[in-house]
ROMAR-623647 format. One line per field, with one value per residue (C-alpha): residue number from 1; residue in three letters; x negated, y, z. Coordinates in steps of 0.5 Angstrom, whole numbers, plus 500, padded with zeros to 3 digits. Example, Ala and Ser with C-alpha at 12.3 -4.5 7.8 and 13.67 -1.06 7.14 Angstrom:
2
i <- [1_2]
aa <- [Ala_Ser]
xx <- [475_473]
yy <- [491_498]
zz <- [516_514]
//
This chain:
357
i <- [1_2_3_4_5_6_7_8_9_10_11_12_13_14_15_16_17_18_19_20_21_22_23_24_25_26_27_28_29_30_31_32_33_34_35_36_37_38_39_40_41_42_43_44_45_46_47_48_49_50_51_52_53_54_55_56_57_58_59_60_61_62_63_64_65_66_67_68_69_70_71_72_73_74_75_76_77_78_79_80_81_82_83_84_85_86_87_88_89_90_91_92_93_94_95_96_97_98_99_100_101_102_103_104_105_106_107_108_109_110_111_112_113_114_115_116_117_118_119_120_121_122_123_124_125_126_127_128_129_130_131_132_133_134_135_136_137_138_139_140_141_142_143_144_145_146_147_148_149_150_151_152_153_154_155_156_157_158_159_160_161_162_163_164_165_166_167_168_169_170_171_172_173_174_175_176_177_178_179_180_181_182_183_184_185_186_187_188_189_190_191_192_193_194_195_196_197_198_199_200_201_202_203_204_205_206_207_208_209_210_211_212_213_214_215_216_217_218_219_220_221_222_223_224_225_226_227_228_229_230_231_232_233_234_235_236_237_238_239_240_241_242_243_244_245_246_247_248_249_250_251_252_253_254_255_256_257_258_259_260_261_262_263_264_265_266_267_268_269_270_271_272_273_274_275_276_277_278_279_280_281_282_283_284_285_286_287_288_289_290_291_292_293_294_295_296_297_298_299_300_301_302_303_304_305_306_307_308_309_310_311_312_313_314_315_316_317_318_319_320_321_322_323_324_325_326_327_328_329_330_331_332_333_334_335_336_337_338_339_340_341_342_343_344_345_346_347_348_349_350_351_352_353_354_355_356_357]
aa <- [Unk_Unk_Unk_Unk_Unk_Unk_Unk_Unk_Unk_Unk_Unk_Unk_Unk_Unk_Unk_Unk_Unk_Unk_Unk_Unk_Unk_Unk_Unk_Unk_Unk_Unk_Unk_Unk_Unk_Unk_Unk_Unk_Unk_Unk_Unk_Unk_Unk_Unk_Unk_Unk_Unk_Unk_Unk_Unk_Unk_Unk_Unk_Unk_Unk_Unk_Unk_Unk_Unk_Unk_Unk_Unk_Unk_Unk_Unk_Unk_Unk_Unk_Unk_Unk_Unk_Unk_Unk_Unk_Unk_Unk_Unk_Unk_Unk_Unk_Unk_Unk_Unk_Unk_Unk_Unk_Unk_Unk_Unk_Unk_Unk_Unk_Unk_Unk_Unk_Unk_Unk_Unk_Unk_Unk_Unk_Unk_Unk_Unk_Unk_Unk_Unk_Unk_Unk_Unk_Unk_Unk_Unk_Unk_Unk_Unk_Unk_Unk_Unk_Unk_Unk_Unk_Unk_Unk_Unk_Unk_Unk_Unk_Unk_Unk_Unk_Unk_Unk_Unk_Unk_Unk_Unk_Unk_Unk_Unk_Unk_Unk_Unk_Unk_Unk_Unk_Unk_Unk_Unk_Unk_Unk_Unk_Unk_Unk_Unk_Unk_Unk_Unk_Unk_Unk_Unk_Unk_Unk_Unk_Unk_Unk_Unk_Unk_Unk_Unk_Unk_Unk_Unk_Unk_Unk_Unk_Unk_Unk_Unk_Unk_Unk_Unk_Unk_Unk_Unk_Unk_Unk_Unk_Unk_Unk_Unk_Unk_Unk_Unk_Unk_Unk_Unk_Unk_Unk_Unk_Unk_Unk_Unk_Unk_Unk_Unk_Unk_Unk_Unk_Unk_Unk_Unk_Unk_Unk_Unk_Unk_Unk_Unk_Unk_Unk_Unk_Unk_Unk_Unk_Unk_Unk_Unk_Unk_Unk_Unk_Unk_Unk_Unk_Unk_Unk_Unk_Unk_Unk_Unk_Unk_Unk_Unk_Unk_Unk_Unk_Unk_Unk_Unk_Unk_Unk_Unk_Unk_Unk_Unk_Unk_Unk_Unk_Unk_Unk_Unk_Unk_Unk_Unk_Unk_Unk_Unk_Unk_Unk_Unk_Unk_Unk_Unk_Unk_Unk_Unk_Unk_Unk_Unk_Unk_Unk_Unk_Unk_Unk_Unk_Unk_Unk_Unk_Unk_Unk_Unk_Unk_Unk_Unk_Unk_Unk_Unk_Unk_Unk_Unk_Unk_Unk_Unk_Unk_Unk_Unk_Unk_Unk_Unk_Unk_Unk_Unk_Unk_Unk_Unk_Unk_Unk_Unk_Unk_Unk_Unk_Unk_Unk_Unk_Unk_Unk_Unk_Unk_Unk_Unk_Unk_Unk_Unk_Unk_Unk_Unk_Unk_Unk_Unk_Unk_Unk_Unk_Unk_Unk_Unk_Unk_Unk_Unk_Unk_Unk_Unk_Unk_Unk_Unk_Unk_Unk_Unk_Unk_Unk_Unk_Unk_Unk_Unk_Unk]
xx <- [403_398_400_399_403_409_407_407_413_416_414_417_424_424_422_428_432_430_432_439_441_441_447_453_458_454_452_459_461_455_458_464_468_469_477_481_486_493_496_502_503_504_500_503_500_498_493_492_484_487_487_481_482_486_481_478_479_485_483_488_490_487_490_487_487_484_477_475_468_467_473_469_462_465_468_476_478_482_484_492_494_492_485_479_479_479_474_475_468_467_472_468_470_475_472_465_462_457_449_453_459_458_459_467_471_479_481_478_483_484_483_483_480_478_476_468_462_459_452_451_446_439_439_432_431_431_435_442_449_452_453_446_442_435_433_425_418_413_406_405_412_415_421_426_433_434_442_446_452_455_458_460_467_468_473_475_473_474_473_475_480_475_474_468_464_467_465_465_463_465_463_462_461_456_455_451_447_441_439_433_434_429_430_425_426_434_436_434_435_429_431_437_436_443_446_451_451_456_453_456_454_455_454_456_454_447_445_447_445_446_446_446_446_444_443_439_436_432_432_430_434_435_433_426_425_426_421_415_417_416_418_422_420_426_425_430_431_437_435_437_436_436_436_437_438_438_440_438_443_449_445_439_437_431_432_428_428_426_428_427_429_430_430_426_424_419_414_419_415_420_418_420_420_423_424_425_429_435_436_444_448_455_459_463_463_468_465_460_453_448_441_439_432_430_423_423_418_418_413_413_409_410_405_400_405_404_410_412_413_421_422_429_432_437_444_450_457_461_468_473_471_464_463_457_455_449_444_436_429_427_419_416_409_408_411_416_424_424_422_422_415_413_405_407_405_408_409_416_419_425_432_438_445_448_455_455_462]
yy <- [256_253_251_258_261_258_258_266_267_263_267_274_270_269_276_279_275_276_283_282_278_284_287_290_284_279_282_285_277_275_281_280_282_277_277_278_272_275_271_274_275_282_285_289_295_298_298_291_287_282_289_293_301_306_309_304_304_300_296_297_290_286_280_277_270_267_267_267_267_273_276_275_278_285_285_285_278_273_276_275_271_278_280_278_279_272_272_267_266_270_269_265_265_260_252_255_255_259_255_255_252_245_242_238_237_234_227_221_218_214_218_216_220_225_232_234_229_227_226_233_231_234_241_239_232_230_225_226_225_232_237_241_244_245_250_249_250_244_245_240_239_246_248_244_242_237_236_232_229_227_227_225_224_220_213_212_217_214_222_228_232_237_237_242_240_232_228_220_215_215_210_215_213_216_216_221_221_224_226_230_235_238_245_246_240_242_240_233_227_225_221_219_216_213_211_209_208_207_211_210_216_218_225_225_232_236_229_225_218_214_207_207_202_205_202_206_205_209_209_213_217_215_221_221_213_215_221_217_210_210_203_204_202_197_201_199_199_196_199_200_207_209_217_221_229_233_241_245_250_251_253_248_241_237_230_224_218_211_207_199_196_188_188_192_192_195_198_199_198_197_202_210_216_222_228_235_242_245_252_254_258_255_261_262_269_269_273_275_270_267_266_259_255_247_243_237_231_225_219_212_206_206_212_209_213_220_223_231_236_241_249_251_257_263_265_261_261_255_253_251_244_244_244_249_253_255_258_260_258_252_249_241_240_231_225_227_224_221_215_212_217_214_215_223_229_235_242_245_253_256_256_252_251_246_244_239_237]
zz <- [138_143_150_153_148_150_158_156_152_159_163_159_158_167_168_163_166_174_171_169_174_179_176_179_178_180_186_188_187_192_197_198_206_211_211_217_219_220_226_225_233_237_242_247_250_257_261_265_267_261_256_253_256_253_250_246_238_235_229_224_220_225_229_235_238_244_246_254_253_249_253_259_255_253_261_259_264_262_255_253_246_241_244_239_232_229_223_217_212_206_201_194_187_185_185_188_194_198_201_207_207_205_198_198_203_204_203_198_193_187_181_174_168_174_171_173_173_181_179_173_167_168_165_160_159_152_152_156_152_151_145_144_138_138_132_134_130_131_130_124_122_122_122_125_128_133_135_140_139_144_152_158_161_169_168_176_181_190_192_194_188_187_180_181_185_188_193_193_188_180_174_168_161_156_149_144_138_137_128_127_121_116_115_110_106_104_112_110_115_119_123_128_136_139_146_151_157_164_170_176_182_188_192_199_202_199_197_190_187_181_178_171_165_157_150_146_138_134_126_120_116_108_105_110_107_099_101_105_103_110_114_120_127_131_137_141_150_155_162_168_172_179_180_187_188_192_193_197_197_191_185_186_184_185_182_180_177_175_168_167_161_161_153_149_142_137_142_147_155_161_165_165_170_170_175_175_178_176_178_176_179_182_182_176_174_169_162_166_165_169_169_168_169_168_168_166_166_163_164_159_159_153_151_157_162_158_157_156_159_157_159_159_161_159_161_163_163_168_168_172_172_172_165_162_157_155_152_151_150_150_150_150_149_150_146_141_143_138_137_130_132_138_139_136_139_139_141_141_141_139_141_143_145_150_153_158_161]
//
């Protein structure tokens, strides 16, 4: 499958899912009513300058507070304390927020083993720590399934106690392994990367950033070295990473990212970039899913500063902490992730599966 292949079968799976999403419980959820605030307090009745004329409408259900400038407007004088409906915002679906209400709020605390992440990892980038399955077709190799095991889960949390989408400065830690199998050759073991890391993060408002330290190390799989009495690559890096995102409303992220490793081994280079933009839907719509979108780009000095270049997109389904599941397409075309392969070039298509804490 050449590049405009893939370019065409990412552009069928957008325009399916754009249809799906007009759907009435989607839609319903994004509609819902502005709620009516029940003070509680009687309102006498009777004409009178601070009171509206008999033949006015009373509005059934609704309570009323002071407000003498729009009393002035409509012409009713100075109003009593029931004289204006007080209007609260749309209600949200629980832990969600809407593009216009800010992203936390309440009291920033100490928080030990806090559920939610501050700083999400990014949707396509190949080499985050989460649980994933790639079942993927390469041009030259064929058939093959890609797997992340792994995850990430905060340590401390200074921040506001909303688990979904927290305030405040977190240290996270992370960890994932990274084995390639063989479908057509009995699954063998191709290869396996290797990672660690502790992320701190920080959000305040639309605005996220991340400082964060990561060991990784490649190595060949033992049935791979029986097969090709191939010689395995020491590729090993100790870097550091500075990434900022920013959102533009609740469902989308743009992020960048810089990468330099202090210690680097079997053709490892210091430098490496990454940026790219996360469409996923905050709202938590219970069984009903979501669609989701990811463009990831990576840049190596290693590779001259070539890289590759990820699509991802299909449906979603978030839970009360943030967590997300998702499944659907996946595309790569650029540098092959793993790193026993170094200077490979591949173009990936297929299907995956991903849980992110």
């Amino acid at each position: 499958m050449t590049f405009h292949d893939g370019l065409v079968v990412c552009l069928a799976w957008g325009c399916l899912l754009a249809t799906a999403w007009v759907s009435p419980a989607a839609a319903q959820i994004r509609a819902l009513p502005p709620i009516v605030a029940d003070t509680g307090q009687p309102c006498s009745t009777g004409n009178s300058p601070d009171r509206p004329p008999d033949g006015a409408t009373p509005i059934s259900g609704l309570a009323m507070s002071s407000s003498p400038p729009l009393a002035s407007a409509v012409g009713w004088g100075q109003p009593a304390a029931c004289d204006i409906p007080e209007l609260l915002p749309p209600q949200m679906p629980q832990n969600a927020y809407s593009g216009q209400q800010p992203l936390a709020s309440g009291y920033w605390t100490w928080q030990v083993l806090p559920d939610g992440l501050i700083y999400r990892s990014y949707l396509a980038a190949g080499r985050e720590s989460r649980f994933a399955s790639h079942w993927i077709h390469e041009r030259d190799l064929g058939w093959l399934w890609d797997i992340s095991l792994g995850g990430r889960v905060g340590l401390l949390r200074y921040g506001t106690q909303n688990n979904n989408w927290p305030e405040g400065w977190q240290l996270d830690v992370e960890g994932a392994a990274f084995p390639r199998l063989a479908m057509e050759r009995d699954r063998d073991l191709v290869s396996a990367d290797f990672r660690v890391g502790f992320p701190l993060t920080v959000r305040r408002d639309r605005w996220e950033g991340k400082f964060s330290y990561y060991h990784l190390s490649s190595h060949l799989g033992d049935e791979f070295l029986e097969t090709f009495s191939a010689t395995r690559i020491n590729y090993v890096r100790d870097a550091l990473v500075v990434g900022i995102a920013f959102r533009p409303n609740s469902d989308v992220r743009l992020y960048s990212e810089a990468g330099w490793a202090f210690y680097t081994g079997g053709g490892s280079r210091p430098w490496e970039f990454q940026f790219g933009v996360d469409y996923s839907p905050a709202a938590q719509l219970g069984a009903f899913p979501a669609p989701f979108f990811a463009v990831n780009g990576r840049l190596r000095q290693e590779v001259d500063f070539g890289g590759n270049f990820t699509v991802q997109t299909g449906c979603q389904w978030r839970g009360q902490s943030g967590n997300l599941v998702r499944f659907g397409m996946h595309y790569l075309n650029g540098k092959t992730d793993q790193y026993q392969f170094l200077p490979h070039h591949e173009e990936q298509i297929g299907l995956g599966v991903w849980y992110d804490y």
